[in-house]
Each structure stands twice: as C-alpha cells, then as structure tokens.
One Martini backbone bead per residue (centre of mass of N, CA, C, O) as a GRO file, in nm:
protein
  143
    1UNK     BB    1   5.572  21.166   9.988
    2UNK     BB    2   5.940  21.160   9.932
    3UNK     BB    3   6.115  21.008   9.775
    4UNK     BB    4   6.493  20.925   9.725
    5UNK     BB    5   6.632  20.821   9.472
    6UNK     BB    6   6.887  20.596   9.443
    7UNK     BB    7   7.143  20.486   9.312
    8UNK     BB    8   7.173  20.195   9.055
    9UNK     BB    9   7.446  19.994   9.146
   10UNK     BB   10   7.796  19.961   9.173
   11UNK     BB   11   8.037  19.963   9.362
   12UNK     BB   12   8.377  19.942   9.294
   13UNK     BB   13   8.405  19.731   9.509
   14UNK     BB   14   8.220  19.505   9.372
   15UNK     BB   15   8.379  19.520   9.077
   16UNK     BB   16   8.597  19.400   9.175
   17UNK     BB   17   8.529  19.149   9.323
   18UNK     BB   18   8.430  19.024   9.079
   19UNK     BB   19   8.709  19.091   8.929
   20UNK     BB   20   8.843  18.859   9.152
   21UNK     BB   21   8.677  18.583   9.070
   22UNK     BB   22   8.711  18.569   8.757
   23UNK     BB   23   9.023  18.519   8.747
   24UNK     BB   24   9.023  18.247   8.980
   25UNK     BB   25   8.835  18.077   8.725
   26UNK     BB   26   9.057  18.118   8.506
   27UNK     BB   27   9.306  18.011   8.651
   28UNK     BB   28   9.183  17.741   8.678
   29UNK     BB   29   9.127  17.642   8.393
   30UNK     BB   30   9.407  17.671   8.284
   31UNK     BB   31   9.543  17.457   8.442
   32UNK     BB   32   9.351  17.217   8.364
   33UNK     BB   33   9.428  17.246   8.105
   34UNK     BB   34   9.723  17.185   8.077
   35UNK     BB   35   9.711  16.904   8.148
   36UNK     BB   36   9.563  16.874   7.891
   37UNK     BB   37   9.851  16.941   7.722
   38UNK     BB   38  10.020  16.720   7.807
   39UNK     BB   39   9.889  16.469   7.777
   40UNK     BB   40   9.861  16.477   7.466
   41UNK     BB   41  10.205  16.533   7.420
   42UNK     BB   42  10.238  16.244   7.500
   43UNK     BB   43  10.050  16.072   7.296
   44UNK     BB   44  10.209  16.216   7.033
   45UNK     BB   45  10.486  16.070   7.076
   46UNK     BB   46  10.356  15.769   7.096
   47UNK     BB   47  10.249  15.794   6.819
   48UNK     BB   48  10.533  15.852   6.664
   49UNK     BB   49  10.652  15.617   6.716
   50UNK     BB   50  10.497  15.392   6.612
   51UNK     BB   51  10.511  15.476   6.309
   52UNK     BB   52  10.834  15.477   6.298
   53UNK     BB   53  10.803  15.140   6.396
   54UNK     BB   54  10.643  15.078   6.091
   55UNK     BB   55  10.828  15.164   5.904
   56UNK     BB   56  11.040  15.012   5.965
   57UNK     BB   57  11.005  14.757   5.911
   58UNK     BB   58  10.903  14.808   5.607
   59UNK     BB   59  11.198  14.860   5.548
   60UNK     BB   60  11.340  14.594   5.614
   61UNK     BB   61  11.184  14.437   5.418
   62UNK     BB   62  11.301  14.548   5.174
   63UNK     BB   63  11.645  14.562   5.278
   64UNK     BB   64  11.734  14.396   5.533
   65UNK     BB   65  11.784  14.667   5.696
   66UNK     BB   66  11.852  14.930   5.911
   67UNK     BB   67  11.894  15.221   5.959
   68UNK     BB   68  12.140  15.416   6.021
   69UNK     BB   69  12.222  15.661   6.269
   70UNK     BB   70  12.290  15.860   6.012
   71UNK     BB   71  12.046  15.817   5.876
   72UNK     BB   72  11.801  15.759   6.030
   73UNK     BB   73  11.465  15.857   5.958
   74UNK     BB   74  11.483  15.971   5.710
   75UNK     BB   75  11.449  15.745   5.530
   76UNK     BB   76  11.161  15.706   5.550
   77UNK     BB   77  11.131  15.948   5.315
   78UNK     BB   78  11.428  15.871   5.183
   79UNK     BB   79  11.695  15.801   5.032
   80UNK     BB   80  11.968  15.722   5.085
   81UNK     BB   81  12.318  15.821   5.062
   82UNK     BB   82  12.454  15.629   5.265
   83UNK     BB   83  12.616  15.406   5.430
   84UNK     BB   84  12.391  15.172   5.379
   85UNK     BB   85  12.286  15.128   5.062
   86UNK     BB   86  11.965  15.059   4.926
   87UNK     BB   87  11.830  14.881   4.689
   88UNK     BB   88  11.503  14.829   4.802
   89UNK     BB   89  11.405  15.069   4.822
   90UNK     BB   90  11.041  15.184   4.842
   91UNK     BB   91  10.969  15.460   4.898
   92UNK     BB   92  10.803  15.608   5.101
   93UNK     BB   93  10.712  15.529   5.492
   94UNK     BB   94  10.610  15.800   5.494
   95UNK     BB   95  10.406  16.068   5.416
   96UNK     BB   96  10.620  16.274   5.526
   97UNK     BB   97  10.854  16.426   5.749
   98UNK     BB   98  11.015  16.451   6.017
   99UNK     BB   99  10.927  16.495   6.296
  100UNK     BB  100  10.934  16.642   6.564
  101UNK     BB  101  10.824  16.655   6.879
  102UNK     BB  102  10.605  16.825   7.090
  103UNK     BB  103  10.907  16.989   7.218
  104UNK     BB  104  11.086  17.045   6.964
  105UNK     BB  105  11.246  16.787   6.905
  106UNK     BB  106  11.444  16.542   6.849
  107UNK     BB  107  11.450  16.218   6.746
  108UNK     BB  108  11.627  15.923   6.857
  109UNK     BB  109  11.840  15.737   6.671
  110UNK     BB  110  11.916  15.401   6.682
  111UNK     BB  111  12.079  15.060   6.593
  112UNK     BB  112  12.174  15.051   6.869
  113UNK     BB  113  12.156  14.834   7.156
  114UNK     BB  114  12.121  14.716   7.497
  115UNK     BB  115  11.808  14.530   7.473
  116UNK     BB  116  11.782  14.356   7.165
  117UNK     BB  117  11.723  14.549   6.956
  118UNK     BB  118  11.737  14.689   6.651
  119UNK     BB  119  11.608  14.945   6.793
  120UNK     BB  120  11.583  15.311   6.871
  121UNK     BB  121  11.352  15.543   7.033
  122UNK     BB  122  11.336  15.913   7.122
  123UNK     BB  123  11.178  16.132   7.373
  124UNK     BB  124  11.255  16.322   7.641
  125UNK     BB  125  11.095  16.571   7.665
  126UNK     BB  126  11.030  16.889   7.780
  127UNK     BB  127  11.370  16.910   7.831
  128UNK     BB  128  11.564  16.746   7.668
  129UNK     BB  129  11.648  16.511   7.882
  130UNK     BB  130  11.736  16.281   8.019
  131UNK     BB  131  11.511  16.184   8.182
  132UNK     BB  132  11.283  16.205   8.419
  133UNK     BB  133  10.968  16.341   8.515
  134UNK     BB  134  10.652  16.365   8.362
  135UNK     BB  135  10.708  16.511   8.120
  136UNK     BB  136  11.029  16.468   8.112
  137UNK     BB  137  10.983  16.192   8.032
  138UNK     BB  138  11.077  15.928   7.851
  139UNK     BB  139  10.969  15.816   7.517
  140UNK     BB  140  10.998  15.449   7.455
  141UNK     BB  141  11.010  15.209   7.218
  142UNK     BB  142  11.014  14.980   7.459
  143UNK     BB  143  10.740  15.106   7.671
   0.00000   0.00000   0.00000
C-alpha cells in the first residue's frame, strides 16, 4: 500500500489568525503598560514638587524670604538677580537646573497664595492646562 504523504504545516488562513491573536495580545498588553506609565509621571511629578517644597524652606532659612514669582524655582539654582535679591543665598538649592514636569511643562511658581501657604507649586497635568481628571488633574503642592 502506498500513502501519499500530504504536505505539513501551516496553511495561509491559520497563519493570519495566529498573527491576529499575537497582535489582540500585544494591544492589550501595551494597554496596560501605558497606564503604568501614566501612573509613573503622576508620582514623579509629586516628588519633584516634594524636593522644590524642600529647597524652598532652605532657601527661605538662608534669606528670610522666598523667591519672588518673577525670580521663579529658578533662584533655588542661581542666585536671582532680579529684586528682592537676598544677600544671603547660600545655593544651589537643587542639584541640576530646574526641570519641566513629566508631561514637558513648566511648574508653575508664585509667591502668593489664597490658601494662607507661603507659596504655591503647580503641574497642570498632561493637558497643561487648570482643571482636569485622571492624568489632566492638577498636581499641587498644598494637596
């Protein structure tokens, strides 16, 4: 008896849905990364105000007054030039120059406040703009 050994292996049609289940699998797992890389930039923008909240204090300790809204976070690494300037700066208070938030803004500085704090830090979140829920909610040093 002679058999007729059929070809083996795959034919064109499970081919596609193999590689339309492997893309269904990658889609979702991409997902999933993103909201922990939202959830990342949500914690690294609260810990750069964190260390901005901590320079401030030791800047005021040095000067006795914190920087104003013009001179900015900048002053907590140059000395300001700008009035009032403190003649008793002591910095750089941070290590590095001051950096955007994680979703490439700036932090938003001023010296008054309608809270009663000394001074306000703000990151707007990834829409840059006041206002917002989940990523866009604002990122503020007083909360």
């Amino acid at each position: 008896m002679n058999l007729k050994k059929q070809d083996e292996g795959f034919t064109f049609a499970e081919t596609v849905i193999v590689l339309i289940i492997i893309l269904i699998l990658v889609a979702g797992v991409a997902i999933s990364a993103m909201k922990f890389v939202d959830k990342a930039k949500i914690t690294s923008a609260k810990s750069q105000i964190e260390v901005y909240k901590f320079a401030l204090q030791s800047y005021y300790l040095d000067c006795g007054i914190y920087p104003s809204k013009e001179q900015g976070l900048k002053a907590l690494f140059e000395k300001p030039i700008l009035y009032p300037i403190p003649e008793n700066w002591d910095g750089p208070y941070i290590d590095r120059e001051v950096q955007k938030d994680p979703w490439g803004n700036e932090f938003e500085y001023s010296d008054t406040t309608t809270n009663g704090l000394p001074f306000s830090i703000v990151s707007y979140g990834a829409d840059g703009k006041s206002g917002g829920e989940g990523n866009n909610e604002d990122i503020c040093s007083w909360k």
